[in-house]
N, C-alpha and C positions, 0 to 999 in steps of 0.2 A: 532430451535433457532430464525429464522427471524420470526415466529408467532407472538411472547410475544414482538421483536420490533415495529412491525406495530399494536400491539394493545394501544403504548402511542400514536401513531400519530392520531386516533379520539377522542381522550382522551381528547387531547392538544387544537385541536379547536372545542371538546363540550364544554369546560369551557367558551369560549367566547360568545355561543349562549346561555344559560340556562338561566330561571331566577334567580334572584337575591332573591328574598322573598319567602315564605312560609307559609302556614296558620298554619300547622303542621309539627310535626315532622316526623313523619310517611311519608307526600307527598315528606319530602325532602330526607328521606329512601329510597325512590320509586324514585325517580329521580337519584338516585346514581347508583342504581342499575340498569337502563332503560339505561344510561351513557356505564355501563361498559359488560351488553349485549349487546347494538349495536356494543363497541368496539370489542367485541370477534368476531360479526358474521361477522363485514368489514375485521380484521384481517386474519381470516379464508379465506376468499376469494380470499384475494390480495396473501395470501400464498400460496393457489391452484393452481392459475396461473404461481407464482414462480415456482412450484415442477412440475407444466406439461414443463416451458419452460425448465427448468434446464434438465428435463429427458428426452426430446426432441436435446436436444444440446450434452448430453454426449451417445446417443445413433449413433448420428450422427459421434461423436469423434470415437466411439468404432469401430464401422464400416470401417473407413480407419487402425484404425491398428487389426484389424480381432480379436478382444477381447471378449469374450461372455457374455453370462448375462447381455445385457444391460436395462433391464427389472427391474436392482436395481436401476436406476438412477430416477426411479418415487416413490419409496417405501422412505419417511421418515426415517432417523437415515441410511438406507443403501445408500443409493444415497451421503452420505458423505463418505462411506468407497471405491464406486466403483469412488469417484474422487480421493481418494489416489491411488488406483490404475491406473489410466488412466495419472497420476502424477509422477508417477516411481519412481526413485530415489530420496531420500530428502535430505538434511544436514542441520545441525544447530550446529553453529560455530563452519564451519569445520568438525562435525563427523558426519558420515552418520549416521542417522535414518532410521529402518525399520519398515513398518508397519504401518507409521504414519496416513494411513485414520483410520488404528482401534483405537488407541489412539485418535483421534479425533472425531470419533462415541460413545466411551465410554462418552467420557467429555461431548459431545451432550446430551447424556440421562439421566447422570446423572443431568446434567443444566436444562434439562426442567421437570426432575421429581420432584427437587426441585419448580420451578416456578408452575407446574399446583398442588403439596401440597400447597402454597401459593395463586392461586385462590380458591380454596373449603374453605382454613378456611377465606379468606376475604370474601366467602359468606355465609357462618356461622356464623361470625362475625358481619355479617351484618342484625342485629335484632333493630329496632325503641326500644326494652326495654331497650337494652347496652348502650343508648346514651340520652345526657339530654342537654338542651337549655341552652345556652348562648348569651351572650347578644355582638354583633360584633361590632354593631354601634347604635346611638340615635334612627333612626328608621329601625333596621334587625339581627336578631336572626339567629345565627347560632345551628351548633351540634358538642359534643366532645363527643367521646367514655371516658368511663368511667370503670373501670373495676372492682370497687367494686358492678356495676350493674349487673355483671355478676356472673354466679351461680358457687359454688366453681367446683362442677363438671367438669364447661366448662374451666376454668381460663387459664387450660395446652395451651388453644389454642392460648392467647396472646402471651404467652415465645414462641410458637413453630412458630409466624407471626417474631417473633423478630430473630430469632435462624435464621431460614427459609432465612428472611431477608440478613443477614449476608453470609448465604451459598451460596444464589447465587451470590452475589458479585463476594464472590471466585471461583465460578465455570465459574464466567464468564471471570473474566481474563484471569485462567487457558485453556477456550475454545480459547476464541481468539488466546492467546501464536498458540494451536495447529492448527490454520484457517489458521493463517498467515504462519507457515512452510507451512502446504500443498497448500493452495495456490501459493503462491510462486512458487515454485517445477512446480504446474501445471502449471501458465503460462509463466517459463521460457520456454516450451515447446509447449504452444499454443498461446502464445504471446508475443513473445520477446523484443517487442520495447518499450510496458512497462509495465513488471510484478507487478511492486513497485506499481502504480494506479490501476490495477486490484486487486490485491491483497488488498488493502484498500475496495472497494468497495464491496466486496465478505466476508470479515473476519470481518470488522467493521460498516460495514451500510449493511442493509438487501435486500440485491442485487442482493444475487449470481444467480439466475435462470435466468434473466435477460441478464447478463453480459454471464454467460455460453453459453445461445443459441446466443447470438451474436456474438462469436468468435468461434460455431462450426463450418465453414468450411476450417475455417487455418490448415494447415496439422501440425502437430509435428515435431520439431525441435530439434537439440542436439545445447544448448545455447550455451556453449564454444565455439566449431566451428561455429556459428553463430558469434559471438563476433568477432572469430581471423579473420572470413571472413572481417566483416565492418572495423576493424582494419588494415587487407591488404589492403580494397579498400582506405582507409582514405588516408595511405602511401601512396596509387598508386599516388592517386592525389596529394597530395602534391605533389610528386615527377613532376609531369609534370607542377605543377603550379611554382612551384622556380629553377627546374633540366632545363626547358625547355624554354626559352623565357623570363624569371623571373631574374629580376638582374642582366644584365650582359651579358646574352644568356648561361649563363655558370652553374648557380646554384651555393650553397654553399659546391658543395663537390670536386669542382675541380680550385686546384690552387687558395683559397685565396676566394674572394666573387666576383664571377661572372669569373673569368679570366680566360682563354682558357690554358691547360699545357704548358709548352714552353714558352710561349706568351713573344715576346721581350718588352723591356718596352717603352712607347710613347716616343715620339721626346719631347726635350726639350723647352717649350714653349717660355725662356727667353734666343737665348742663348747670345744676348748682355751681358747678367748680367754672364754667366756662366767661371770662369776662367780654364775648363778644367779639373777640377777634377770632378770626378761622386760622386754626394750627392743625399741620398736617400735608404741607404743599402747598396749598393754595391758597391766595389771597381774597381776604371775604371784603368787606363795606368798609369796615371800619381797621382792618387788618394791617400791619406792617411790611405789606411787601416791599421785600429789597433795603427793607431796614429805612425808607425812606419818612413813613408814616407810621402814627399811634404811639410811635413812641421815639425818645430823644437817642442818637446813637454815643452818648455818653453814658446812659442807664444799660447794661446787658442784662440784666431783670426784669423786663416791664412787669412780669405777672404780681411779682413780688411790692 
């Protein structure tokens, strides 16, 4: 899959170096064509390096948990099924999936068999007869395929650039869907702290041998209990940042916010102003609790 991406990336900035004019139609045939060999042969290459580090990083995986046949991790279309397996358990909302490197190796093949049917007929296609000059600008001629130029023989090949078109669209979404479960999966496992950007880099940008040898020497992790681990530490600390020293010396879990069990309540700051009865909750000696005593429930002033 990450091949056919890194072949629009010389693509993108040969358009900005080529020229611009043409004597011929044929030269600018030749130029199209000169274009999208260099892209294949850079593509090719930057992929090799992909598929040695990826197969280099999950042989390294395989090896701490004693898994064999690490030998698929370099072989194209299997190097994606031996990362479902080094990936273990999946789910997608909620139901477990099995198997999901094979389901993801399928989709694989079937995506790039459709894209490398789609380069042979774009260089089939790609004949100085099929295409006739047009006029772009006052002074610079471009080229349009044309397809009445074409022999009825060859025609099928147009509907099958169009059809073609179309398929992989859908096989690519389809891929992805399956990159991002198994991804996922695999780096809750080899990298916990964050699978969500790994898993981007690896299912949607052409990444993954990259990212894979860079995270082979983290051992595997069961994510859950990684979770409830930093989850208990999180508590711990709280607990000693508010339980201990934190408002009060007391924390919020004992007696009120900050306040020691028992704890008598302060001395009275005014007690000029104070006529003896305890205000403030609680009923003192001489107090009005419940409105019953100290004073008449016809007065709502006693102080006064």
């Amino acid at each position: 899959m990450e091949f056919f991406e890194w072949i629009s990336i010389p693509q993108f900035f040969m358009q900005f170096f080529g020229p611009t004019a043409f004597e011929t139609k044929e030269a600018l045939i030749r130029y199209y064509f000169s274009v999208q060999t260099i892209s294949l042969y850079v593509a090719a290459g930057i992929y090799l390096l992909c598929l040695i580090l990826g197969g280099l990083g999950m042989m390294t995986m395989a090896k701490k948990v004693g898994m064999m046949n690490s030998w698929m991790g370099f072989i194209p279309f299997l190097n994606t099924y031996y990362a479902g397996k080094l990936a273990g358990e999946t789910r997608v909302f909620g139901q477990k999936m099995k198997r999901v490197g094979l389901y993801t190796m399928i989709a694989e093949i079937v995506y790039v068999a459709v894209n490398v049917f789609m380069l042979v007929l774009w260089f089939a296609m790609t004949n100085p007869a099929y295409f006739e000059e047009v006029q772009v600008s006052e002074d610079m001629k471009g080229l349009e395929f044309n397809v009445d130029l074409v022999p009825l023989a060859l025609r099928w090949m147009r509907t099958a650039q169009l059809v073609c078109n179309i398929l992989s669209y859908a096989t690519y979404f389809a891929l992805v869907f399956f990159l991002c479960v198994l991804f996922f999966a695999f780096f809750r496992k080899y990298y916990a702290r964050s699978p969500f950007l790994m898993t981007f880099l690896c299912a949607v940008l052409p990444l993954r041998g990259f990212v894979i040898f860079a995270v082979r020497n983290n051992s595997p992790v069961d994510y859950n209990a990684w979770m409830n681990q930093r989850m208990q530490e999180y508590a711990r600390r709280q607990q000693q940042m508010y339980g201990q020293g934190g408002y009060g010396q007391g924390g919020y879990g004992q007696n009120g916010y900050g306040g020691q069990p028992n704890t008598p309540p302060p001395a009275d700051p005014f007690p000029d102003f104070n006529d003896g009865s305890s205000r403030g909750g609680s009923s003192g000696t001489s107090g009005n609790a419940g409105g019953s005593s100290g004073s008449s429930d016809e007065d709502p002033f006693p102080d006064f």
